[in-house]
FIMARTOR-261096 format. One line per 8 residues: number of its first residue (from 1); their letters; for each residue x negated, y, z negated of C-alpha. Coordinates in Angstrom, 3 decimals, padded with zeros to 6 digits, always signed. Layout:
<recs>
NUM) a) X,Y,Z | ...;
</recs>
This chain:
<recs>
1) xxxxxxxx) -144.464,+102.878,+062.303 | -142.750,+103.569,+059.018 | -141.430,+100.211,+058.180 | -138.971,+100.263,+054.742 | -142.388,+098.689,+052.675 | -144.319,+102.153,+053.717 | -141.306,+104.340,+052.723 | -140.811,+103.149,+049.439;
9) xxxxxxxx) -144.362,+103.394,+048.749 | -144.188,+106.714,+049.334 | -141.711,+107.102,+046.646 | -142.782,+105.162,+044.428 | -146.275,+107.083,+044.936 | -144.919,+110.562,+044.519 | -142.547,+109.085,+041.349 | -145.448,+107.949,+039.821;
17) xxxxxxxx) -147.817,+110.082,+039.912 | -145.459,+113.418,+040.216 | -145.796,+114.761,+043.192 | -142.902,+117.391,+043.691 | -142.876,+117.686,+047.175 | -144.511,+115.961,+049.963 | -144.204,+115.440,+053.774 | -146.452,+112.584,+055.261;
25) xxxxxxxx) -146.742,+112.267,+059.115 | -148.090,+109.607,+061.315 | -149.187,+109.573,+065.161 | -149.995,+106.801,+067.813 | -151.545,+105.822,+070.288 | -148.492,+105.426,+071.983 | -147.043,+108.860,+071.808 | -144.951,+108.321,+068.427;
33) xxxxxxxx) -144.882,+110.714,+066.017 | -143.102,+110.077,+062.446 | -142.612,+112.620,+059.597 | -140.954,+111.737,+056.436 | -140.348,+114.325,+053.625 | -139.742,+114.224,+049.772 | -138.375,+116.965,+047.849 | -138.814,+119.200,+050.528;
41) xxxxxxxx) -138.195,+119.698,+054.368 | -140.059,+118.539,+057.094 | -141.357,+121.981,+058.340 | -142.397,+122.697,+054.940 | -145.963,+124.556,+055.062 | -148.301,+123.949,+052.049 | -151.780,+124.877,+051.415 | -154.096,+122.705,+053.146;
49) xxxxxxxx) -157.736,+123.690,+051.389 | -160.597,+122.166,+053.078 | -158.456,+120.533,+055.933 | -159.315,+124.123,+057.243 | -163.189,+123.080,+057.578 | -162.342,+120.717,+060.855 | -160.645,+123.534,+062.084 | -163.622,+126.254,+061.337;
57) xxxxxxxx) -166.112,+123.583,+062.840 | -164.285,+123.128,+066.125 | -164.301,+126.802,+066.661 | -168.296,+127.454,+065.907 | -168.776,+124.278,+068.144 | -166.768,+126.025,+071.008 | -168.910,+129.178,+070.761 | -172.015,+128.730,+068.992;
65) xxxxxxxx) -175.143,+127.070,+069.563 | -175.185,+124.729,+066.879 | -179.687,+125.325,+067.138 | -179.561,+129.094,+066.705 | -180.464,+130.204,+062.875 | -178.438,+132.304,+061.380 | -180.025,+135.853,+060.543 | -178.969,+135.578,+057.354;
73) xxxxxxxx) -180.405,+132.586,+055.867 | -183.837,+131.095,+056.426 | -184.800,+130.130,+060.182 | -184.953,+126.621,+059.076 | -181.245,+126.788,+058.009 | -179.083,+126.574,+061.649 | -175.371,+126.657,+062.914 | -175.434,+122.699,+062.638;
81) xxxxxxxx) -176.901,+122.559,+059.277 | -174.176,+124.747,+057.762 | -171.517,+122.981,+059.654 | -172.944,+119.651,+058.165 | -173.611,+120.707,+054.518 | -177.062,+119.901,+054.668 | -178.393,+123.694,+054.861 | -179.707,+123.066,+050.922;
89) xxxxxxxx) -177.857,+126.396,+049.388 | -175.390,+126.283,+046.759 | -171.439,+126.076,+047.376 | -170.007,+129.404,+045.994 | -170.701,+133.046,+045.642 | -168.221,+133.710,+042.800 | -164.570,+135.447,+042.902 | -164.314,+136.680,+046.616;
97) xxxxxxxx) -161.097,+138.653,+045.506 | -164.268,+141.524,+044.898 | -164.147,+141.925,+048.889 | -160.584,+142.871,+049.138 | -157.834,+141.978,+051.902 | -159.266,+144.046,+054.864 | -161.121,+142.988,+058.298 | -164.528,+143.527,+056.487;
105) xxxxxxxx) -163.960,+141.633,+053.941 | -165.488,+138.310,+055.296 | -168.576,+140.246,+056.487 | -169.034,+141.698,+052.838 | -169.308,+138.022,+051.582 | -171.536,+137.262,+054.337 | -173.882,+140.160,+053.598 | -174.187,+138.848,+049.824;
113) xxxxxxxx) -175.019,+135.280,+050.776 | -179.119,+135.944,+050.547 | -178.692,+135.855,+046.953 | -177.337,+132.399,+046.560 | -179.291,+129.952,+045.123 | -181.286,+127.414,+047.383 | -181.209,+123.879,+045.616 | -183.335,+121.920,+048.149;
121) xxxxxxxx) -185.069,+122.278,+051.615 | -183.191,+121.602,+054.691 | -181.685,+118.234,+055.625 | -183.265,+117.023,+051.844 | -179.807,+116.049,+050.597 | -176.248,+116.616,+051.972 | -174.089,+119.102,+049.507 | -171.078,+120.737,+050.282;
129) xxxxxxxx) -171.141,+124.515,+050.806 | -168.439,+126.517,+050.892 | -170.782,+129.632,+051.769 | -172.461,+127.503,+054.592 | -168.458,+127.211,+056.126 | -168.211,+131.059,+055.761 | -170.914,+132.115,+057.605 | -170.050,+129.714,+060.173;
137) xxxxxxxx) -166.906,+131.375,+060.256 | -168.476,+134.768,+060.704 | -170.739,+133.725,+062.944 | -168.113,+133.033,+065.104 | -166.062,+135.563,+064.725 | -168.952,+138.145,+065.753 | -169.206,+135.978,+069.272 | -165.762,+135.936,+069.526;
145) xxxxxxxx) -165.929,+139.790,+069.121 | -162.306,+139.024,+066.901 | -161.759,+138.773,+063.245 | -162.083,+134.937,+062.143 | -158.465,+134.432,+062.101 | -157.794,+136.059,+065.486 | -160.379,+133.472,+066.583 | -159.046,+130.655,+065.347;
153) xxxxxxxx) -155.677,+131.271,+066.464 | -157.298,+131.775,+070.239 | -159.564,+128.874,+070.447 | -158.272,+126.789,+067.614 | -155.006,+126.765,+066.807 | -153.340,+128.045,+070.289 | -155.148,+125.686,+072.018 | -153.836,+122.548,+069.650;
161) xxxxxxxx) -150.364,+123.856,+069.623 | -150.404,+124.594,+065.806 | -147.570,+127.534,+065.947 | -146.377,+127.617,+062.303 | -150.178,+127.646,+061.102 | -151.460,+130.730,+059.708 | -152.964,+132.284,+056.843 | -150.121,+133.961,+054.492;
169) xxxxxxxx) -148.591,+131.908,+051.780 | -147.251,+128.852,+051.533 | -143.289,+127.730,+051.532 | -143.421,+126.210,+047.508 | -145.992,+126.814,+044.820 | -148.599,+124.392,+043.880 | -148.151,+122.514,+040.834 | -150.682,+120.573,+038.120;
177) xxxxxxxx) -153.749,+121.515,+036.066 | -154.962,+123.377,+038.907 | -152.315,+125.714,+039.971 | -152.592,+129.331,+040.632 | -150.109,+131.803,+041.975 | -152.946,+134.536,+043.139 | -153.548,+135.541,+046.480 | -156.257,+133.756,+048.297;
185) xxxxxxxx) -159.259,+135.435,+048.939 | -159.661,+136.818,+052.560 | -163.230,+135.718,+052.417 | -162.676,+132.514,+051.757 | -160.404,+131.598,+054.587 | -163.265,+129.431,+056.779 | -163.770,+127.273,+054.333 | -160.121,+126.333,+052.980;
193) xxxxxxxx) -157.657,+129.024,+053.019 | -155.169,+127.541,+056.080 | -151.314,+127.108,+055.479 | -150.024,+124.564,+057.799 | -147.079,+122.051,+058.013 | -147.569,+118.333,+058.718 | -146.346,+118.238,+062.073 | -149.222,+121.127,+063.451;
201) xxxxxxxx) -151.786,+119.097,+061.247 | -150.509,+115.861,+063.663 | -150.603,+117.986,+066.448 | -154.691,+119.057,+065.713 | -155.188,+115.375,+064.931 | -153.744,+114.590,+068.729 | -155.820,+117.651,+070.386 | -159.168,+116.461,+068.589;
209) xxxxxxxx) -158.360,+112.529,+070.089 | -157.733,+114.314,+073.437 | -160.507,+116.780,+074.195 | -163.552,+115.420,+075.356 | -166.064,+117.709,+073.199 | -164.679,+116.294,+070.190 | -166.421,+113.422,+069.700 | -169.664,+115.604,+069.358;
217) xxxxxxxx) -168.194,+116.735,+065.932 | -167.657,+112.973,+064.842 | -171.196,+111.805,+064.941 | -173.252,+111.250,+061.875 | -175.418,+114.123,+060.934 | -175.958,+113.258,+057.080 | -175.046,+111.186,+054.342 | -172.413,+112.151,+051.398;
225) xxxxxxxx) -171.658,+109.057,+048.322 | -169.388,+106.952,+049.848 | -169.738,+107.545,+053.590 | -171.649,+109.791,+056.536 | -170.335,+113.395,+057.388 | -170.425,+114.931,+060.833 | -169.947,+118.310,+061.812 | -166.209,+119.313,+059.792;
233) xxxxxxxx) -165.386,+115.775,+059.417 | -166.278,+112.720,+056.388 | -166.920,+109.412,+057.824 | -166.340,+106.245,+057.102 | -165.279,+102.403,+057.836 | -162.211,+100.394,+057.097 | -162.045,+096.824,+058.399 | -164.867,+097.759,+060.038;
241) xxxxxxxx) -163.280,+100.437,+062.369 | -164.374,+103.920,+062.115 | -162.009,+106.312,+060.172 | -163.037,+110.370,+060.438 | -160.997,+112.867,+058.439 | -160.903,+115.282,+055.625 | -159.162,+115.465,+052.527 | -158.408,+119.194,+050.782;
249) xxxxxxxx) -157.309,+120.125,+047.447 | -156.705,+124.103,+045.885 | -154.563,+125.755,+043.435 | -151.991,+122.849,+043.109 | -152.189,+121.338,+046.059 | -153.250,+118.339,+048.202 | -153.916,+117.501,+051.523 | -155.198,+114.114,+053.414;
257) xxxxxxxx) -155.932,+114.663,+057.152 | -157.606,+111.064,+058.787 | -158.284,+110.350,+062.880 | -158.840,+106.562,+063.798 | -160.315,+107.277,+067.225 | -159.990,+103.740,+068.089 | -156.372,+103.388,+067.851 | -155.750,+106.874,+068.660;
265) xxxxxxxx) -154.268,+107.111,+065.434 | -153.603,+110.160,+063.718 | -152.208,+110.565,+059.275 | -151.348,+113.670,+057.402 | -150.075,+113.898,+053.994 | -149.628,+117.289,+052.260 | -148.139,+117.925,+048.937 | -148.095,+120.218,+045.653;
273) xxxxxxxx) -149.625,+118.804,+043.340 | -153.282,+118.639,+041.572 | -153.289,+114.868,+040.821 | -154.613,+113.120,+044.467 | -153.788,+109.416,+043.394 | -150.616,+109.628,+045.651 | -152.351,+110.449,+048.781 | -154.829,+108.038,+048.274;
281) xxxxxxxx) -152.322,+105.089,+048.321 | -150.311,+106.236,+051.051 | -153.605,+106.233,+053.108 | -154.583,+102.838,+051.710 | -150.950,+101.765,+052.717 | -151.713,+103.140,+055.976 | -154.741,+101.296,+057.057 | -153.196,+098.090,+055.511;
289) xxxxxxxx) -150.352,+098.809,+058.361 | -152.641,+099.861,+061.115 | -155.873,+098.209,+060.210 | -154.740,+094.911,+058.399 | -157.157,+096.401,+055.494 | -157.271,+098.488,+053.255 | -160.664,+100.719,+051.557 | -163.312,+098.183,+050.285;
297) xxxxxxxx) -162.972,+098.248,+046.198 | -166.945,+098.357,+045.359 | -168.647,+095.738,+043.094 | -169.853,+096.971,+039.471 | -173.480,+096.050,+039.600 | -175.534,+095.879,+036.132 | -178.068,+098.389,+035.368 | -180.650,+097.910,+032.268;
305) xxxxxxxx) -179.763,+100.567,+029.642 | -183.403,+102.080,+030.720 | -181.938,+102.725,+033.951 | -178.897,+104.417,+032.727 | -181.115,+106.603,+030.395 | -183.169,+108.069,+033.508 | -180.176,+109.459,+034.266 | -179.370,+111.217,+031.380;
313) xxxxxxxx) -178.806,+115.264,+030.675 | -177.753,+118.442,+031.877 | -177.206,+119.682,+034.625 | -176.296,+122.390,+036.514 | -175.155,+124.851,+039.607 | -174.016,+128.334,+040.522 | -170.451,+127.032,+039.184 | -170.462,+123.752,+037.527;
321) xxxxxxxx) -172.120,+122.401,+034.337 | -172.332,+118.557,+033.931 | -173.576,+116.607,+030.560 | -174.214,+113.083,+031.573 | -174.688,+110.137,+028.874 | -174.942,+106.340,+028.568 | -171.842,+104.808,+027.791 | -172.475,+101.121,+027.070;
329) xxxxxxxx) -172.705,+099.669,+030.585 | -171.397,+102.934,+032.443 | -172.339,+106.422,+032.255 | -170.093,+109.397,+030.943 | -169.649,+112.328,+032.039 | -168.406,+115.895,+031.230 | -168.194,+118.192,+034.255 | -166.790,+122.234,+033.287;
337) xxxxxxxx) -166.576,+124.856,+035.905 | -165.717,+128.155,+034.181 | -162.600,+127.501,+031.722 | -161.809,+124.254,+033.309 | -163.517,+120.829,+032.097 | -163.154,+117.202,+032.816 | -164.658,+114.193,+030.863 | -165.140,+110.763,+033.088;
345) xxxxxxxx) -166.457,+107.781,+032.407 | -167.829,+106.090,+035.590 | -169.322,+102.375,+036.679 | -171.990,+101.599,+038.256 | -171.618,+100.423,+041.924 | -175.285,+101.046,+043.017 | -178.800,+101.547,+041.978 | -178.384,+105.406,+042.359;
353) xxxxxxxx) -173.948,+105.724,+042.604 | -171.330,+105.322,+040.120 | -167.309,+105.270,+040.647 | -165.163,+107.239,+037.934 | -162.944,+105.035,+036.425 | -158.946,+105.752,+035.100 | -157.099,+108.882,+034.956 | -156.880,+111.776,+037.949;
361) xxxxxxxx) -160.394,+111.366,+039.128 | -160.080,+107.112,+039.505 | -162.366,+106.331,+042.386 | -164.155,+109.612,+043.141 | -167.937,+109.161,+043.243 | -170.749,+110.640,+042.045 | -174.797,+109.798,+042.820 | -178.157,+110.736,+042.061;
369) xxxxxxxx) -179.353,+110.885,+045.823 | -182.867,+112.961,+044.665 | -184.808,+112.863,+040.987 | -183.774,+115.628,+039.331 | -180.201,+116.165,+040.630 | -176.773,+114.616,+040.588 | -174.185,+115.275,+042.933 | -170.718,+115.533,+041.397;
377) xxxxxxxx) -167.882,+116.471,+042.987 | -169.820,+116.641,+046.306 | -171.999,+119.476,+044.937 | -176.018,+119.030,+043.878 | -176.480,+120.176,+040.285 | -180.141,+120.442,+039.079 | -181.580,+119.190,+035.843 | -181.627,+121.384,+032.825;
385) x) -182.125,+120.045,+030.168;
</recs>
């Protein structure tokens, strides 16, 4: 329920940290839905980003066979490997605006993807592929014998009552460092490019607890920092209770989406805004209500400086460049991606995984799951240099 203490979190959240507009929604077990809006209305729709992928999984479950390779790929790459981020291929093809507006212009992305770079084998490491959600996307589409948003909207979105959703822009314009007013790329649209409103995100929360195939897309199938991943869906525990969602963030804005199963609990947040520290204490706020806990803060643990040094250099990906340097007892870190660039500093909270600490990226994790590579951001980058 949203007791007075949750409601003045929320503006005290979106004071703080500038959030212009935002509409948060709750669900329970016992039928009880709650929405509360600021700076906005309720039926507001915003840019969701990667809440799409739960979406896009759901309908390749529903029609694909998540054993069958791909054609396009290697044969050892399958349905379930690119639904789980652990095919071993980059994340991005560059602009998709190149493949226009038009029915084909999914396909022509698809029918570029044998050039993108294969980091690792397989199931070596799980890294988060944007192209892996696109081709799932086609895939189903060409079963469906439909484009991929007529599919979604037939198996997907109809069948979860999510009426306002769609795919043509959103009610306000995103805000922050990361803003952009273009159109988004037609290709794209599997992997992120869904404009919903709370309540239809609350009502996909509901259909997911409710159908019994669901549960297929909830079970571990590899391991991200910080938690396990399923098929469309992060993993993880609070209070010891299993918590399944996914978070998504674009062009100014944000978007938390979270299931607890066993509560039949459902939590949405959306807003307009670059910075996620808001949405991450709402949902803290929210397990504290519904959980009696809140996320686990990790320990610092001490590494030797030789330690630190092994992890030292450049490195990098299709998109991304990262430096990485010992700072004293923590590591630093500067991460640019085209004309954009960050600068971190993170602590140690494992042998292998450090947590950023201070300014927009406080508490996002990055590892060194495989020598040779870290994974920032989600995304494997290879050593350089």
């Amino acid at each position: 329920m949203f007791d007075s203490t949750f409601l003045q979190a929320c503006e005290d959240a979106a004071a703080r940290f500038d959030v212009p507009a935002m509409v948060v929604g709750t669900a329970s077990g016992d039928g009880t839905t709650e929405l509360h809006g600021i700076g906005c209305e309720l039926e507001t729709r915003f840019r969701v980003a990667s809440v799409t992928k739960p979406m896009t999984a759901s309908l390749a479950f529903r029609l694909l066979d998540l054993r069958a390779t791909t054609d396009v790929w290697p044969e050892d790459v399958t349905v379930g490997h690119l639904l789980s981020h652990t095919s071993g291929f980059d994340c991005e093809l560059g602009d998709l605006t190149r493949f226009g507006e038009g029915d084909d212009a999914l396909g022509a992305a698809i029918r570029e993807l044998p050039t993108v770079r294969r980091l690792v084998p397989a199931d070596a490491a799980w890294s988060y592929a944007n192209t892996g959600y696109w081709l799932a996307g086609w895939l189903a589409a060409e079963a469906a014998g439909a484009t991929f948003e007529d599919a979604l909207r037939e198996h997907v979105l109809g069948p979860a009552g999510m009426a306002s959703s769609g795919f043509d822009e959103p009610d306000l314009p995103g805000t922050g460092e990361y803003a952009s007013d273009a159109t988004y790329p037609r290709a794209r649209r599997p992997s992120g490019g869904l404009v919903a409103d709370a309540a239809d995100l609350l009502r996909f929360g509901r259909w997911q607890l409710s159908e019994p195939w669901t549960p297929e897309l909830r079970t571990p199938r590899a391991k991200p920092v910080g938690g396990v991943y399923g098929l469309g869906f992060f993993g993880e525990r609070v209070g010891g209770v299993e918590v399944w969602g996914h978070t998504g963030s674009a062009w100014g804005y944000q978007a938390s989406f979270l299931l607890v199963p066993d509560r039949r609990a459902v939590f949405v947040c959306v807003t307009n805004t670059s910075d996620r520290r808001a949405l991450r204490e709402l949902e803290d706020n929210w397990f504290d209500g519904l959980l009696g806990a809140r996320r686990r803060i990790a320990e610092t643990v001490q590494l030797t400086p030789e330690a630190l040094a092994a992890f030292t250099g450049t490195y990098a990906n299709g998109e991304t460049i990262a430096d990485v340097a010992a700072d004293g007892t923590h590591l630093a870190a500067r991460m640019t991606a085209g004309e954009q660039s960050i600068e971190v500093v993170a602590r140690p909270i494992g042998e292998r995984t450090f947590e950023i600490v201070g300014g927009p990226q406080d508490r996002n994790r990055f590892d060194f799951p495989l020598d040779g590579f870290v994974r920032a951001g989600s995304r494997l980058l290879e050593r350089v240099a």
